[in-house]
C-alpha positions as CSV (number, residue, x, y, z in Angstrom):
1,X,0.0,0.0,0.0
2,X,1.6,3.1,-0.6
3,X,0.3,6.7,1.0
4,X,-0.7,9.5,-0.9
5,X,1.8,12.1,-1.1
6,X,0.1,14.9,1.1
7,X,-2.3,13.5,4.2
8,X,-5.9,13.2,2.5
9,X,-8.7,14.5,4.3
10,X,-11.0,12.8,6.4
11,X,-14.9,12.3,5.8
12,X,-16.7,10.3,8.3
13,X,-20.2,9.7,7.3
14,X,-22.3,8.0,10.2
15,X,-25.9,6.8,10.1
16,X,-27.9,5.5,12.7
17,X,-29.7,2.1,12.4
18,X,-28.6,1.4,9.0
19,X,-28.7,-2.2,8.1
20,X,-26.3,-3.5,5.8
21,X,-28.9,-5.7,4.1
22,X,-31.4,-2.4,3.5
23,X,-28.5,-0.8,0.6
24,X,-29.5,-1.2,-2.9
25,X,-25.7,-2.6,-3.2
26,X,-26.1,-5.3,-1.2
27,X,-28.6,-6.9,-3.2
28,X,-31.8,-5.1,-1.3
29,X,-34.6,-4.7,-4.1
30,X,-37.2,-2.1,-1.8
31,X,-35.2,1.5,-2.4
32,X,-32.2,2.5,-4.8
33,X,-29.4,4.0,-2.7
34,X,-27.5,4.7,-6.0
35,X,-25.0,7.5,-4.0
36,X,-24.0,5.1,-1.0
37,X,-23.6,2.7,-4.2
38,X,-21.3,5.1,-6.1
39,X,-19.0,4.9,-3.0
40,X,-19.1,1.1,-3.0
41,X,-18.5,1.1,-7.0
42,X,-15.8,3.4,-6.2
43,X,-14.4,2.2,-3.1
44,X,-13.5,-0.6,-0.9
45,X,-16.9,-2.4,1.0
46,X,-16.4,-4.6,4.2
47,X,-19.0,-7.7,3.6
48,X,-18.6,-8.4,7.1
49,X,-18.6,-5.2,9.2
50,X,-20.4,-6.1,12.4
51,X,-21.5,-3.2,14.8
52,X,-19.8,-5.2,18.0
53,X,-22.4,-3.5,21.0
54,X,-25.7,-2.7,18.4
55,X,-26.5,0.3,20.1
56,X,-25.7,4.2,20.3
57,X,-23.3,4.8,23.1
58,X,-20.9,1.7,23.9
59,X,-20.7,1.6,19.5
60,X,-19.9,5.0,19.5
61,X,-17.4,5.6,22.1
62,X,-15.5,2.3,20.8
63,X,-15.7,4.0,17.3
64,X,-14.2,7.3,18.6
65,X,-11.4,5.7,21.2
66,X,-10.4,2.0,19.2
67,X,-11.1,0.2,22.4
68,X,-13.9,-1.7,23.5
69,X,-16.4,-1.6,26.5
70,X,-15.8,-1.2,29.4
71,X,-12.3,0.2,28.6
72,X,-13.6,3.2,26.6
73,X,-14.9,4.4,29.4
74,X,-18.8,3.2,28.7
75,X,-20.1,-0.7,29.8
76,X,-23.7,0.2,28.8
77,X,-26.3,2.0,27.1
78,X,-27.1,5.2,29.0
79,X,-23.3,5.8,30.0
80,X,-21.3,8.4,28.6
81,X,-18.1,8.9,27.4
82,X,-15.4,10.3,29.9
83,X,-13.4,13.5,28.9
84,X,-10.7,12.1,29.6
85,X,-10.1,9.6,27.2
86,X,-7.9,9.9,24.3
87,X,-10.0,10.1,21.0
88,X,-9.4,9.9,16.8
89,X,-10.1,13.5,17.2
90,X,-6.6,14.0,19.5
91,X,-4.6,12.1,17.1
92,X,-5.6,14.4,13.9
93,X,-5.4,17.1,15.5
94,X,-2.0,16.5,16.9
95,X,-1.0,15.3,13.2
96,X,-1.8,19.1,11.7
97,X,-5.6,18.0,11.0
98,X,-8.4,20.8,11.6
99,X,-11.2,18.8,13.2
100,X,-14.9,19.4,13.2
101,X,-18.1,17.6,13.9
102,X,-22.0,18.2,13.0
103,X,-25.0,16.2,13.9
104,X,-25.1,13.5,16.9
105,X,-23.0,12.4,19.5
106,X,-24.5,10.4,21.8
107,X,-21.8,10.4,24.0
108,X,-22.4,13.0,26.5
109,X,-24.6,12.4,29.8
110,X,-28.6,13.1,29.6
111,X,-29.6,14.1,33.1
112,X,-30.4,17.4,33.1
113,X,-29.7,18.4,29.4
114,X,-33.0,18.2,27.6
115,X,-35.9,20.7,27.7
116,X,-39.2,21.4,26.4
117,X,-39.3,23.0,22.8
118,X,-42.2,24.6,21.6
119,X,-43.6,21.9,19.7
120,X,-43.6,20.0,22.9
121,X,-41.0,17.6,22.6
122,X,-39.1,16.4,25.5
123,X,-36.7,14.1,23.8
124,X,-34.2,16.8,23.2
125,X,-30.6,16.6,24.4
126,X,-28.7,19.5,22.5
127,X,-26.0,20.9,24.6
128,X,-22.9,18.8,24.7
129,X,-20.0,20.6,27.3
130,X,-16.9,21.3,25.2
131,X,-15.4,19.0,27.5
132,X,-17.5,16.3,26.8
133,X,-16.9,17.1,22.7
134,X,-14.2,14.2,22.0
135,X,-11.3,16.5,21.4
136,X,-13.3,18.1,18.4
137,X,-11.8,21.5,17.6
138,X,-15.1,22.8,15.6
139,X,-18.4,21.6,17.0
140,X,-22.1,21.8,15.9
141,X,-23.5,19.0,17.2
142,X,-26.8,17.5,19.5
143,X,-26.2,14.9,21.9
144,X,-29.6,13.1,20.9
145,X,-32.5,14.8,19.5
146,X,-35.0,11.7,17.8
147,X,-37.1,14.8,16.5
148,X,-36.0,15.6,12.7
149,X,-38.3,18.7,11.9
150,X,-37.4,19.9,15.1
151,X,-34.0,19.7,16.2
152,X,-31.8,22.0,18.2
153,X,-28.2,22.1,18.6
154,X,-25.4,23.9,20.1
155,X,-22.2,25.3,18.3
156,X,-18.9,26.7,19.8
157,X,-19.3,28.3,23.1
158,X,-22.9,28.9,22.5
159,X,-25.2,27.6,25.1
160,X,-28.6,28.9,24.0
161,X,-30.2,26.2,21.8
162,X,-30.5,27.0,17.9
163,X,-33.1,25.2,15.9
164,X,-31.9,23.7,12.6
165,X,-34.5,24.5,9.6
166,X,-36.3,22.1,7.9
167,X,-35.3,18.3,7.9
168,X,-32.7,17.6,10.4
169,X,-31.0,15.5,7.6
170,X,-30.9,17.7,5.0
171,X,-30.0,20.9,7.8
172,X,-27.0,18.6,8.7
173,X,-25.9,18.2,5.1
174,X,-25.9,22.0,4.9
175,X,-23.8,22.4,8.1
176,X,-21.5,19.8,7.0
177,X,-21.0,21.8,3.3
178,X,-21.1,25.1,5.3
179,X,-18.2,23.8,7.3
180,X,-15.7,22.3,4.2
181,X,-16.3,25.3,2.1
182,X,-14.1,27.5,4.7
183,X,-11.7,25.0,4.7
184,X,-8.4,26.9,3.5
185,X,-6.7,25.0,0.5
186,X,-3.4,22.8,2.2
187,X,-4.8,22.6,5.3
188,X,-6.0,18.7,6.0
189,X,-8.9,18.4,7.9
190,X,-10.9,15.9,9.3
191,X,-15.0,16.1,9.4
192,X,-17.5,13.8,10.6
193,X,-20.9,13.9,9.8
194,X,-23.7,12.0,12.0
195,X,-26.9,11.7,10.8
196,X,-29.6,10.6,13.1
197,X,-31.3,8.7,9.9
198,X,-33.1,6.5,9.3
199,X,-33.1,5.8,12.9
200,X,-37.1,6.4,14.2
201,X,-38.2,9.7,15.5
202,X,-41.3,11.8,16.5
203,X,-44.1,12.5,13.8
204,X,-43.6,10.7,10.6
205,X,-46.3,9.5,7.4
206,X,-49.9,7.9,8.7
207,X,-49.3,5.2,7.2
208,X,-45.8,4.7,9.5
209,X,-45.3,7.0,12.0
210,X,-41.9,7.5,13.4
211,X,-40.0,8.0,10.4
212,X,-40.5,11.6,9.5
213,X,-38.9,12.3,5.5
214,X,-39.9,15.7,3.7
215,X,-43.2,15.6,1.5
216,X,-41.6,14.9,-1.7
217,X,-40.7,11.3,0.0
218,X,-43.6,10.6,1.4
219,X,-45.3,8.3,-1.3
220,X,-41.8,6.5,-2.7
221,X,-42.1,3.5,-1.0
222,X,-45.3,1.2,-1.2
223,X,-45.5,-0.9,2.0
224,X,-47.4,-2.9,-0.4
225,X,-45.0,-3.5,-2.7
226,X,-42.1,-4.5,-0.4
227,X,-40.0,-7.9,-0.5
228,X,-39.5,-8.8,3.2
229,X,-36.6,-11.0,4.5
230,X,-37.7,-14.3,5.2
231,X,-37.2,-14.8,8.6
232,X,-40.2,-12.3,9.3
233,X,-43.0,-14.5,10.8
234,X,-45.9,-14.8,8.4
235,X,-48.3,-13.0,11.4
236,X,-46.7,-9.6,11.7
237,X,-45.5,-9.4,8.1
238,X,-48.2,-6.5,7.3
239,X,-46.9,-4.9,10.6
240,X,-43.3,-5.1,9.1
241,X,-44.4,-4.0,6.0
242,X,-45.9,-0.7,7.8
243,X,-42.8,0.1,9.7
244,X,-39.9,-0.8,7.1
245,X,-41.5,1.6,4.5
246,X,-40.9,4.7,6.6
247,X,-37.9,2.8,7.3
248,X,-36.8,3.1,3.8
249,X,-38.7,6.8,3.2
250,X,-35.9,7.9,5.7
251,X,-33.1,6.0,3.7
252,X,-33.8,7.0,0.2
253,X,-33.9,10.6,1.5
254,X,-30.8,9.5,3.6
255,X,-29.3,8.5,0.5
256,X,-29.9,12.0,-1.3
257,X,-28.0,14.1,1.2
258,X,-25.1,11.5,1.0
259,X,-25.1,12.6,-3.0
260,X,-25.2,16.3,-1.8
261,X,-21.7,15.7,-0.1
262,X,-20.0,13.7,-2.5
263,X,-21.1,16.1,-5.3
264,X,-19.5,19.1,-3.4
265,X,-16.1,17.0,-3.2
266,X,-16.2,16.4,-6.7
267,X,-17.4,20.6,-7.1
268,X,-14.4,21.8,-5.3
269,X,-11.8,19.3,-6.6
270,X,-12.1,17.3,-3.4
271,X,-12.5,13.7,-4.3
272,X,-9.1,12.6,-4.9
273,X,-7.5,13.6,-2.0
274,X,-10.3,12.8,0.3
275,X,-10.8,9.5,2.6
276,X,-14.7,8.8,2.4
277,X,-15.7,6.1,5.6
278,X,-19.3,5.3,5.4
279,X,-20.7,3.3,8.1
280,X,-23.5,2.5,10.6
281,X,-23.4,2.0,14.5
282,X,-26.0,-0.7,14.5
283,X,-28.7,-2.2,12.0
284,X,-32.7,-2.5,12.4
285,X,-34.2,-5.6,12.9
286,X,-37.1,-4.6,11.1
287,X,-39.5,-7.7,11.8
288,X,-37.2,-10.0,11.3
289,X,-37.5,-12.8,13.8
290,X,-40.9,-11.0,14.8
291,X,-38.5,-8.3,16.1
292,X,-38.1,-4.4,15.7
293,X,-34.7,-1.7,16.6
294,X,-31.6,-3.5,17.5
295,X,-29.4,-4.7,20.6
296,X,-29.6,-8.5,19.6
297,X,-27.5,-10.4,18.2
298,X,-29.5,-11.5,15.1
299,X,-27.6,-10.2,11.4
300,X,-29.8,-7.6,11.0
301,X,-29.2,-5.9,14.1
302,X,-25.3,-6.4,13.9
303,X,-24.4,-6.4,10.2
304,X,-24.0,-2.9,9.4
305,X,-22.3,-1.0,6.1
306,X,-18.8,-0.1,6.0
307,X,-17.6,1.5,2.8
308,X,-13.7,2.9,2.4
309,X,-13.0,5.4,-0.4
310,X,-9.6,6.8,-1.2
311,X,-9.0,7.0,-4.9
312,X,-5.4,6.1,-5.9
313,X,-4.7,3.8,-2.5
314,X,-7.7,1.7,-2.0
315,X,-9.2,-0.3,-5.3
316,X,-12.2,0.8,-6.8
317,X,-14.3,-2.5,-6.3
318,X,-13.0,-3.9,-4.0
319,X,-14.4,-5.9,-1.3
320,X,-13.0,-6.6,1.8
321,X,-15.0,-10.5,3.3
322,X,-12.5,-10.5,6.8
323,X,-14.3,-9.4,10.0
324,X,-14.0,-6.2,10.8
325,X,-16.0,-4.0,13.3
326,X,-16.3,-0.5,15.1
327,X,-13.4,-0.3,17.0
328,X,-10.9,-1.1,14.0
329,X,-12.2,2.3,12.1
330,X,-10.0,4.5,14.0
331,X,-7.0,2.6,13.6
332,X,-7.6,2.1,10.2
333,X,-8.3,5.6,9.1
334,X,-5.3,6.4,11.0
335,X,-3.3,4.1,8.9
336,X,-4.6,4.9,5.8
337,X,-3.4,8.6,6.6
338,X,-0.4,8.0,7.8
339,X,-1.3,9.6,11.4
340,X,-0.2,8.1,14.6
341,X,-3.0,6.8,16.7
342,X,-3.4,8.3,20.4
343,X,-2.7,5.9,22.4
344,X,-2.0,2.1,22.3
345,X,-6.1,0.4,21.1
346,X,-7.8,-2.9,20.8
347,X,-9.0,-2.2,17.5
348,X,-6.8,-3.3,14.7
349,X,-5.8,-1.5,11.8
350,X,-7.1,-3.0,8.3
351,X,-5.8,-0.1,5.7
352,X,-3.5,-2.9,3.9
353,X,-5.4,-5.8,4.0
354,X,-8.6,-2.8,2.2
355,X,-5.5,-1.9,-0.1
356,X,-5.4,-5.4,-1.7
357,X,-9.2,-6.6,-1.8
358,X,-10.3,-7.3,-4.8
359,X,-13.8,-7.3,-6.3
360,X,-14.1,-11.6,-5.3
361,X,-15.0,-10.9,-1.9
362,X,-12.0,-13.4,-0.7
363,X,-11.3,-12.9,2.9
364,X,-7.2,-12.0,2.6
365,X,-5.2,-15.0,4.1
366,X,-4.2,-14.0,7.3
367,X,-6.8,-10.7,8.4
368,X,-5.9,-8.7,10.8
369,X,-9.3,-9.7,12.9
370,X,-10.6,-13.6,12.5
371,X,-13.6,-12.8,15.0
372,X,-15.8,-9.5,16.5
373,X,-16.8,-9.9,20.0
374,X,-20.3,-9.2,20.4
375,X,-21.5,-7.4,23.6
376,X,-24.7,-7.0,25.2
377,X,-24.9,-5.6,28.9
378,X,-28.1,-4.7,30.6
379,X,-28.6,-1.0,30.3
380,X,-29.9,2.2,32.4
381,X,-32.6,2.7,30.3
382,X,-35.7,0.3,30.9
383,X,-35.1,-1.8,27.4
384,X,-33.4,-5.1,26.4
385,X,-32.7,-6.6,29.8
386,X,-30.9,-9.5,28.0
387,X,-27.2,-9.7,29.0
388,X,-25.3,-11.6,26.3
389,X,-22.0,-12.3,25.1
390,X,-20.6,-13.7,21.9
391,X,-18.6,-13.9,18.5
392,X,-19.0,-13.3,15.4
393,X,-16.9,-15.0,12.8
394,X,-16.5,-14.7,8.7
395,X,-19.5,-18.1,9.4
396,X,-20.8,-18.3,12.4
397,X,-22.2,-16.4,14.7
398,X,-22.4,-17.8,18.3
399,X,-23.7,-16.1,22.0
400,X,-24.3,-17.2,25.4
401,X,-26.5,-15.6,27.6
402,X,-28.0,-15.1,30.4
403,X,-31.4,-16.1,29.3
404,X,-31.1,-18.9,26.8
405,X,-33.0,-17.0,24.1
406,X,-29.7,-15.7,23.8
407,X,-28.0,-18.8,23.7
408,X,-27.5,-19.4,19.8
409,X,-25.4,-20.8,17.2
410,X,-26.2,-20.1,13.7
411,X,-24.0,-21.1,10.4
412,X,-24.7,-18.0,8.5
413,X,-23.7,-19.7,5.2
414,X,-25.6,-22.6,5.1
415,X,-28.4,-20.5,7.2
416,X,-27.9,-17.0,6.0
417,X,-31.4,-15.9,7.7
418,X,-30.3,-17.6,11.1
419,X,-33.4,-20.1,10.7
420,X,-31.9,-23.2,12.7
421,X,-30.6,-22.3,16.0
422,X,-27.4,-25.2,16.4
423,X,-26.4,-24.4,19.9
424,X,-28.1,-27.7,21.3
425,X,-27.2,-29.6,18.1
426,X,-24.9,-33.1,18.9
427,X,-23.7,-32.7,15.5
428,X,-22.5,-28.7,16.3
429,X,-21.0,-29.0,19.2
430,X,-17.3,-29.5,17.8
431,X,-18.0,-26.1,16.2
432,X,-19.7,-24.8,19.4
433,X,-16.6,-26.0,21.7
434,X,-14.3,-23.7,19.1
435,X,-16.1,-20.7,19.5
436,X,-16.4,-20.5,23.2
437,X,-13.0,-21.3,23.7
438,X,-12.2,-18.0,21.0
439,X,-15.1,-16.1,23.0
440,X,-13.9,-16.6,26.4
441,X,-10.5,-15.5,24.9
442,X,-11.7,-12.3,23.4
443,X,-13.5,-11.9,26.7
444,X,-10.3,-12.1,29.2
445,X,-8.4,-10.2,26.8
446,X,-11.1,-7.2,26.2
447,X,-13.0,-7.8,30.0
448,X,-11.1,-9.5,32.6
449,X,-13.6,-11.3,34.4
450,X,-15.8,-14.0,32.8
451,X,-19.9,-13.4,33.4
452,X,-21.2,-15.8,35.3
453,X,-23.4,-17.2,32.3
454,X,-20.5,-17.8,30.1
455,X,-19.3,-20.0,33.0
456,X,-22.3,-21.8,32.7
457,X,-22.6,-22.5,28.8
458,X,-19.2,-24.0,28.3
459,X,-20.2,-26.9,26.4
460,X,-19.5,-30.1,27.2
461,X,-15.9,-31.6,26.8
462,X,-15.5,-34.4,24.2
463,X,-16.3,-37.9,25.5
């Protein structure tokens, strides 16, 4: 792999609740997401990006600091992230990078920061502490809002709420372009934009409330005419059908505003020298498995996009099959830039395995990662009181929980729809014995201390 010869810049695009299975480029047939395809046809996408904790916080402050929870500072949903800790944001800026961030962070505490707006609303959390900012030089950002016609931030020093116009998605976009148009020429920078789409949020269409798009999107997608996965249960398919067409509302105007950005790089010259990361923090389960939002450990809740850009280093077409999850972005766009990381991480840095994928989808013969640990920890909120943990291999995908829903062992090759649970299946258990032996591995190593209920699902020894 060889460097460009100046640092690129740095484009993180986030979503929130993105599948990887809901992209027009992975084979889904409901939407076209032809921009987030352009990236892919032009870039490097990870087949197997797994969101390693599917929800906002612990996936987030993993994604920011390379490490895992409970050592980035978070062990569960509803934590926040400590300003202490050493973030991407330090490393760029310490490398001559001018860093900035719009849209949602999610990793700043709640109590105390949200308010009444005068639609009502009480789900807002705008004001994040410049402490609490991740090392972020330039900052116009919410901490959690879940209203997108109404949603307030906070930028610089400014305290006093400002409401963005319009759809939060499309106001963000404009930030965002605001933002890299007074970048000076020669001065690399660093940007992330977080969107809050498609994940659900107050208002919406009648026919699917909770997935408020602009008018012009509101009759795009016919719950009629969409082709479900086939693990949603025949009962609650017209339920599914309901919810994933605001669903997909939100991602084809998602989709839109991710054309808006990459048509401004390619306005001002930008695309060359620019690293694009496109990625999710978890996926929607979307009725699949008669379930909806995320925090299990079922594909579509943990299978999320990951798409690399850099024209000239990474190969247009390429895609990258090895396992590869939120904590290894950091590293990796570190390496791909040439910028030293923080601090010593857990995540692992991909950029030269990306560098030599090619458009077969082989996994590379010795990837840097051969397994994601998968996390689930009862959180402060009241929701998903299901303690799990587990690993996710380029096959399998295997948990142990505290309640043996979560016990599960599913060949996602033969089973791609995870159909036939194996974790009590004689002829599985040699598999079964592998896997916890690499999970409990993954857990010392990340953890320290077993949970009890891995203790208790070791699986039998042989004979």
């Amino acid at each position: 792999m060889s460097l460009p010869p100046d640092r690129p810049n740095v484009l993180w695009i986030v979503a929130d609740q993105l599948r990887h299975a809901a992209l027009s480029s992975s084979g889904d047939p409901n939407v076209p997401t032809p921009n987030v395809d352009r990236l892919v046809a032009e870039g490097v996408a990870c087949t197997e990006a797994v969101s390693q904790y599917p929800v906002c916080t612990p996936f987030r402050a993993s994604l920011f600091t390379g490490h895992f929870s409970p050592a980035n500072g978070t062990e569960r949903h509803g934590d926040f992230l400590p300003p202490d800790r050493r973030t991407i944001a330090h490393a760029f800026e310490s490398a001559g990078y001018h860093t900035s961030y719009v849209g949602k962070w999610h990793l700043a505490p709640e109590t105390g920061a949200s308010f009444v707006t005068p639609g009502g609303w009480i789900g807002q959390s705008y004001w994040v502490h410049p402490a609490m900012r991740g090392g972020f030089r330039e900052w116009h950002g919410f901490n959690v809002s879940n209203n997108y016609l109404e949603t307030y931030i906070a930028s610089g020093e400014q305290i006093a709420p400002e409401r963005l116009p319009g759809h939060q998605t499309d106001a963000l976009t404009d930030r965002t372009l605001e933002v890299l148009a007074r970048r000076p020429a020669g001065e690399p920078w660093f940007h992330v934009l977080a969107y809050e789409a498609p994940h659900p949020g107050a208002g919406g269409h009648p026919r699917s409330p909770g997935y408020p798009v602009p008018e012009a999107y509101e009759d795009l997608v016919d719950p009629a005419a969409l082709e479900l996965r086939a693990n949603v249960p025949d009962h609650q398919r017209d339920a599914a059908r309901l919810q994933l067409a605001g669903y997909y509302r939100m991602i084809r105007h998602l989709d839109d505003n991710v054309g808006r950005v990459l048509a401004f790089l390619d306005e001002r010259g930008l695309t060359e020298t620019t690293l694009v990361v496109f990625l999710s923090d978890h996926g929607e389960m979307g009725g699949s498995h008669g379930l909806r939002h995320k925090h299990v450990p079922f594909d579509e809740s943990v299978h999320v996009p990951l798409v690399w850009r850099l024209p000239g280093v990474l190969p247009a077409g390429g895609r990258y099959a090895a396992p590869i999850c939120g904590v290894d972005v950091y590293p990796t766009t570190a390496g791909l830039c040439g910028v030293p990381p923080a601090a010593p991480m857990a995540g692992l840095d991909h950029a030269v395995a990306l560098a030599a994928a090619t458009p077969s989808a082989v996994s590379p013969a010795a990837p840097p990662r051969d397994a994601v640990p998968l996390q689930w920890e009862t959180p402060r909120f009241a929701f998903g009181d299901h303690p799990y943990r587990g690993v996710r291999t380029a096959r399998h995908t295997y948990t142990v929980g505290r309640d043996d829903a979560f016990c599960l062992l599913f060949d996602r090759v033969a089973d791609p729809f995870e159909l036939r649970n194996l974790f009590a299946d004689p002829a599985a258990q040699g598999v079964r014995r592998t896997l916890h032996a690499r999970l409990e591995a993954l857990l010392r190593e990340h953890e320290g201390d077993l949970p009890a209920y891995v203790v208790r699902g070791r699986p039998a020894e042989e004979g």
